[in-house]
N, C-alpha and C positions, 0 to 999 in steps of 0.2 A: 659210720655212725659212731659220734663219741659223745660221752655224757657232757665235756666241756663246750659243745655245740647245743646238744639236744635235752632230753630229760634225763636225770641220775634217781636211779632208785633205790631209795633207804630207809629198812625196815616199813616198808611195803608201802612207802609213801612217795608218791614221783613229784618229782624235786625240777620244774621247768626251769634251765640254766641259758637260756637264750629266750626265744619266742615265747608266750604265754599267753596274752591276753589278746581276746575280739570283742570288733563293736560290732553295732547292726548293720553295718556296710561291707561286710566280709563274706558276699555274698557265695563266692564259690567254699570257700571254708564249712559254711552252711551248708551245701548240700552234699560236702565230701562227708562229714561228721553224719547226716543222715543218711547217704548211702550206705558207708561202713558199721553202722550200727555202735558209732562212739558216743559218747555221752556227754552234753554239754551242761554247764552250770555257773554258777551265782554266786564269786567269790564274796565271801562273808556273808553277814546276815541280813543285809538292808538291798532290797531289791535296785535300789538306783547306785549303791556300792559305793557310798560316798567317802572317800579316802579322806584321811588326816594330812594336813601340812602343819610341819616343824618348824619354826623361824629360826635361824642362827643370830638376830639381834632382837631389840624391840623396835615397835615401832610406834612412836607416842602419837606422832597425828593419828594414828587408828584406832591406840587401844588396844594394839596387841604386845604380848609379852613374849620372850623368847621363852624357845621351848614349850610354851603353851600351844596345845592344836587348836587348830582351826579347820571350819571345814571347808571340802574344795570348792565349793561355790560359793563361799564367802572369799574366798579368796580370791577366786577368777573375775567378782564384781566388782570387789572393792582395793585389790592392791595398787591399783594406778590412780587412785583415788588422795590428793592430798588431805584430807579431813573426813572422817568416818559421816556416812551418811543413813541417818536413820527414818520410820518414819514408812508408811505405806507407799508415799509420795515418792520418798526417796527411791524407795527400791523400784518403782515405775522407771524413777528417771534413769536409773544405772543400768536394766534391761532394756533400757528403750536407747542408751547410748552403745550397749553391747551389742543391740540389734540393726542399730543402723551400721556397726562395724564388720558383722555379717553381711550385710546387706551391699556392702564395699567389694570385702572379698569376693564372692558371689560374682557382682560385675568384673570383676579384673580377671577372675578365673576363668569365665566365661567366655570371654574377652578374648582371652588368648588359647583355651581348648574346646571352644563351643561346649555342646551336651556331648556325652559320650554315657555306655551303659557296665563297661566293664572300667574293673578298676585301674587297671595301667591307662594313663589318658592318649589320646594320639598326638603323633609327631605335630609340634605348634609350627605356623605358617611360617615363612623364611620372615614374614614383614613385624612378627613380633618377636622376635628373638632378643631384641633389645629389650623387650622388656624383663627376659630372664637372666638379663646379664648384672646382676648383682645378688646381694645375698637375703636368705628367708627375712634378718631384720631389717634391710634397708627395703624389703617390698613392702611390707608392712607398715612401714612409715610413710613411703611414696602413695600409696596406695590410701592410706588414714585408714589403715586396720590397727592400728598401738593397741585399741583396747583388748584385742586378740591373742596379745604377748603371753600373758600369764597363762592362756591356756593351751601355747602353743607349746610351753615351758614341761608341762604336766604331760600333754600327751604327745610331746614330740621329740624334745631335749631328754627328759626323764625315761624314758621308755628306750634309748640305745641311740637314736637317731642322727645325732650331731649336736650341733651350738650352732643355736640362728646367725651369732655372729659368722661363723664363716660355710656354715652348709649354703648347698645353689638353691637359689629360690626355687628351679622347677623340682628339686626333690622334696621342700615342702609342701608344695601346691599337689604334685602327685599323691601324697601322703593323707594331705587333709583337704578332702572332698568339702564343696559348702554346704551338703545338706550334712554332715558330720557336724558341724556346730548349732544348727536348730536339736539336738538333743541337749543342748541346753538354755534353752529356752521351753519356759511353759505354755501350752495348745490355749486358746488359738492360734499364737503367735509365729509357730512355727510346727515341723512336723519334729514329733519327741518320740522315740527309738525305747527311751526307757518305758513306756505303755507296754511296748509287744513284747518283750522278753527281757531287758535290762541291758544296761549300756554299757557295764562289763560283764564279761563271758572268759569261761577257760574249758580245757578238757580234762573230763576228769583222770581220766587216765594216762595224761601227759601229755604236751602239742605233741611230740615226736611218732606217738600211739599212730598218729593218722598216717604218717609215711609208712610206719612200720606194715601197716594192716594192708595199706595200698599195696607194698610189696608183694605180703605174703597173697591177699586174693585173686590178685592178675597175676602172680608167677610173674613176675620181672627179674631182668638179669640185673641184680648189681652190685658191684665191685668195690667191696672195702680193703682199708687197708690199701689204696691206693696212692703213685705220686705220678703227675701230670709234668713230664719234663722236657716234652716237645708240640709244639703245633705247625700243622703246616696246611693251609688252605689250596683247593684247586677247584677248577670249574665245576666237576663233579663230585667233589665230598671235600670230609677234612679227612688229614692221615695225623695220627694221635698218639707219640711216643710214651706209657707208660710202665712204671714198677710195680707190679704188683706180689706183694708178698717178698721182695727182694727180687724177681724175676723181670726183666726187663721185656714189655710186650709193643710188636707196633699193633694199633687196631683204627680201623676206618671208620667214619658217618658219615652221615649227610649233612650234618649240624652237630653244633655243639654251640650252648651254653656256659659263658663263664659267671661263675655265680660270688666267685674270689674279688678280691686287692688288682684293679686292672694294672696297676703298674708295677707288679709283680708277674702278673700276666703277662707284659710286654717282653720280659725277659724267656717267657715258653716261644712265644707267638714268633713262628722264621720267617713269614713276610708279613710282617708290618706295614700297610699303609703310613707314606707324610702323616696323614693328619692323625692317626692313632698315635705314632711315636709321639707328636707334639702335645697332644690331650693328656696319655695317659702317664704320662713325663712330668707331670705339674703335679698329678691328683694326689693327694693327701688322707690318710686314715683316719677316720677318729674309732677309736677302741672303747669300749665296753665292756668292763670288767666283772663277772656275777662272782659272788662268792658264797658255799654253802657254811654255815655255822650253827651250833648246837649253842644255849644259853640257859641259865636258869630260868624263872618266868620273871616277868618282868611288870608290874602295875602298869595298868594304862597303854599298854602298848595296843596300838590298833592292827586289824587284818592286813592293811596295806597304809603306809606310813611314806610321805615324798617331803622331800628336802630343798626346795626350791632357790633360796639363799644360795645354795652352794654351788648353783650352775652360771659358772665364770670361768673362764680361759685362762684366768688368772690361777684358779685350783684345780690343777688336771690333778685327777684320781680321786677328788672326793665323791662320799657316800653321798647318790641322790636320793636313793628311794629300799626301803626294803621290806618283803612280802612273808609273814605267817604262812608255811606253805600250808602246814596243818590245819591248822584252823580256817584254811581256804575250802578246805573240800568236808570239812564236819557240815557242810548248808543242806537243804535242799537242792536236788536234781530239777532242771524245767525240762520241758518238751522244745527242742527246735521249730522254731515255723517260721515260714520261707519267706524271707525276707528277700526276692530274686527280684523284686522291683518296690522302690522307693514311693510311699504315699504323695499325691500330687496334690501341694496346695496351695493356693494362688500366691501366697510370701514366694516359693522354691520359684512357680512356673514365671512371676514377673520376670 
């Protein structure tokens, strides 16, 4: 455990430096937080959490000015939009062209992972693998999900994930379920997540709290202060060269886990399959930098603030996004409730 992975505690405030936020789809999350007796909650004070977006220009067909916020749902309807569209009618048409692009994703998703009820999807058939062989933005396009971008930007780029331009499509398709985007969309139109408990969530007592507790209640063995500097697989387990505390241990399983940089991994791993060397030989990092900082107060500054302008390949290490951790947990506490299966309703089941 280290705070540069997990949560930093300062002056008794847990500071999340990695993981942080859940939606209503995090269904085992849900029930680890209500076994262990963790506390979940309502970053900021508006029950649907509606974050600020920053522009780095203006944007005259809209009407918006740099620097001025905006909010995220204005945003996610209207930035693909050449000419600001006002007007009752308007906003039908812009949800009702958001919803047909759901409605896209959805079949293409479906398509290639059927239904499934847990969140990792299953292995896609050998007959569509072509269709994973490009990237989250060119499926997107292939597919006539574009209007999708802007929200794939906020909760998928911004959030640590990669750049559509070069992440695999099946890691955003794994990522973002199609009933994760009828939470934006208002009922009847689709099934809305913000009703039952609010469609951002964190813990109050830091995401890492949940490993830690799982630890200490089941008395599990595990080993900090570790380094993994050999692998070796056999028919009956793996044998696992590591240092622990400076000491060099070999220790055995039945499995292992690499949760790292596979192609750093390649380098532990003493028999390598062809097709590992070849895969993991290619793969590429993208990093995520958290940074904690102390400031004056600042006017106008919101609970959660994202930067969307500045996710371009073009500016590796700009600020995308950054979170009031304080002012995150001064809310109201909710009650979890079990979200272990998804509302059925004839938009999802079509």
């Amino acid at each position: 455990y280290n705070a540069e992975y997990g949560t930093y505690l300062l002056d008794n405030i847990p500071h999340d430096m990695g993981t942080c936020f859940m939606h209503p789809l995090y269904f085992e999350l849900d029930r680890l937080i209500r076994k262990y007796g963790l506390t979940e909650y309502l970053p900021g004070n508006s029950k649907t959490c509606d974050r600020d977006i920053l522009l780095e220009a203006d944007r005259p067909n809209l009407g918006w000015k740099k620097g001025h916020p905006i909010s995220r749902d204005e945003y996610v309807y209207n930035c693909m939009e050449e000419k600001p569209l006002n007007g009752f009618k308007a906003e039908l048409l812009i949800k009702s062209q958001f919803f047909t692009a759901i409605r896209n994703y959805k079949t293409a998703h479906r398509a290639i992972f059927g239904h499934y009820d847990y969140s990792m999807p299953p292995k896609p058939p050998l007959q569509m693998m072509h269709k994973l062989n490009m990237t989250m933005d060119k499926f997107l396009e292939e597919n006539h999900c574009i209007a999708l971008r802007p929200l794939f930007e906020i909760g998928f780029t911004i959030q640590g994930y990669g750049l559509l331009e070069t992440v695999p499509a099946f890691y955003g398709l794994w990522w973002f379920r199609p009933e994760l985007f009828y939470a934006y969309l208002p009922p009847p139109l689709g099934y809305n997540p913000r009703h039952a408990k609010g469609m951002l969530t964190m813990v109050k007592e830091g995401f890492s709290k949940i490993w830690e507790t799982i630890c200490d209640k089941e008395h599990l063995d595990v080993s900090l202060n570790s380094s993994v500097v050999g692998v070796e697989r056999f028919d009956d387990g793996v044998v696992v060269d590591v240092n622990v505390n400076g000491k060099k241990e070999t220790r055995k399983y039945d499995f292992i886990i690499n949760t790292g940089p596979h192609k750093k991994f390649l380098k532990m791993l003493k028999n390598p399959t062809p097709e590992e060397k070849d895969i993991f030989s290619k793969l590429k990092r993208f990093q995520l930098c958290t940074t904690l900082y102390e400031s004056d107060p600042q006017p106008g500054t919101q609970v959660i603030e994202y930067r969307p302008d500045l996710i371009t390949p073009a500016w590796p290490g700009s600020v995308y996004a950054q979170r009031h951790t304080e002012r995150c947990i001064t809310t109201k506490t909710i009650k979890c409730t079990n979200t272990s299966t998804i509302p059925k309703t004839p938009e999802i089941e079509k």
